[in-house]
N, C-alpha and C positions, 0 to 999 in steps of 0.2 A: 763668833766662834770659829777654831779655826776648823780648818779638815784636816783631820789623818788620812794618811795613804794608805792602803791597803791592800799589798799583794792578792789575799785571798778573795778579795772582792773585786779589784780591776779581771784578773782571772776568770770568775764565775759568771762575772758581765761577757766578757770576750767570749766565754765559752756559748751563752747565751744569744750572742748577734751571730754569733757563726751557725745558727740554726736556719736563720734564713735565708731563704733558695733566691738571694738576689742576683740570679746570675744573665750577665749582659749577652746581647747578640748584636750581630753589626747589620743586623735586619731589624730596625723598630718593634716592626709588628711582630714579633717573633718573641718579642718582652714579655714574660707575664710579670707585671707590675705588683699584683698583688702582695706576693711577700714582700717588698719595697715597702708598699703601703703600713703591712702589719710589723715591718721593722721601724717604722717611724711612732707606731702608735706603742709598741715598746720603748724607745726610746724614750719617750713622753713619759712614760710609767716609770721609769729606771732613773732617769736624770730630772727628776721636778724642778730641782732649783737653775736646775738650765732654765727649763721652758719658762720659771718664772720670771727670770731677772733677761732674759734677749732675747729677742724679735726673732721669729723665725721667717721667711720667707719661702717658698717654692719658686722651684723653676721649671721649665720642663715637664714631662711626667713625674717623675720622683725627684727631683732636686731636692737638696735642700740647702739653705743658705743662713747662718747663724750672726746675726749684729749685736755685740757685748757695748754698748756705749759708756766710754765714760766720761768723767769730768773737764779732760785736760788737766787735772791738776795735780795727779800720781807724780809726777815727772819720769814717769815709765813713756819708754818709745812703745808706740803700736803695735803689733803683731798679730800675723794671718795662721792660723790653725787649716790647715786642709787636709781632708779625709774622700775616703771614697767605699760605698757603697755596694758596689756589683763584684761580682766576682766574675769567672772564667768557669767555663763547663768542665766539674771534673772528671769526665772522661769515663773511665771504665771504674764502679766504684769497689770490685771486689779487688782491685791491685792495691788499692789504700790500705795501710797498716790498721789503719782507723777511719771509719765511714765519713766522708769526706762535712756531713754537715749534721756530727752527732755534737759537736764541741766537745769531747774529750778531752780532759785534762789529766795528763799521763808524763810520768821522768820530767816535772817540773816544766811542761809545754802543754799549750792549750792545740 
């Protein structure tokens, strides 16, 4: 079957991982990991047929590292997908138009 693409549901998704307070520090211990954690176990819930069909591996504390294997026989060349997870502290949140990790989806932007 194939997939349709769906603005309105890539949208509702994005709006949804932006809920999590994945946000990095340059001091380890300063990580609260946890929403990391509960965005992976989202992830899992949202994208099944990821987690079905490729190996997930961890790295690190929250890492994660995704292996699609295929046949070699596509005659498609290889290609690396990379994403990233943490965010930056956002700072003061009443200067935000929109609460920095409500995921609002507003004038056609998540």
């Amino acid at each position: 079957m194939k997939h349709q693409f769906s603005e309105e549901v890539s949208a509702r998704h994005l709006s949804e991982a932006v809920h999590f307070r994945t946000i990095s520090n340059a001091h380890e211990d300063a990580v609260d990991y946890e929403p990391f954690f509960e965005m992976h176990k989202w992830l899992e819930k949202t994208y099944p047929n990821v987690h079905r069909v490729m190996e997930r591996e961890r790295f690190g504390k929250a890492g994660l590292l995704y292996h699609w294997k295929g046949t070699g026989k596509s005659g498609w060349d290889p290609i690396m997908l990379m994403a990233h997870q943490d965010v930056v502290p956002a700072g003061d949140e009443t200067l935000w138009k929109y609460p920095p990790f409500d995921g609002v989806i507003a004038d056609g932007h998540v």
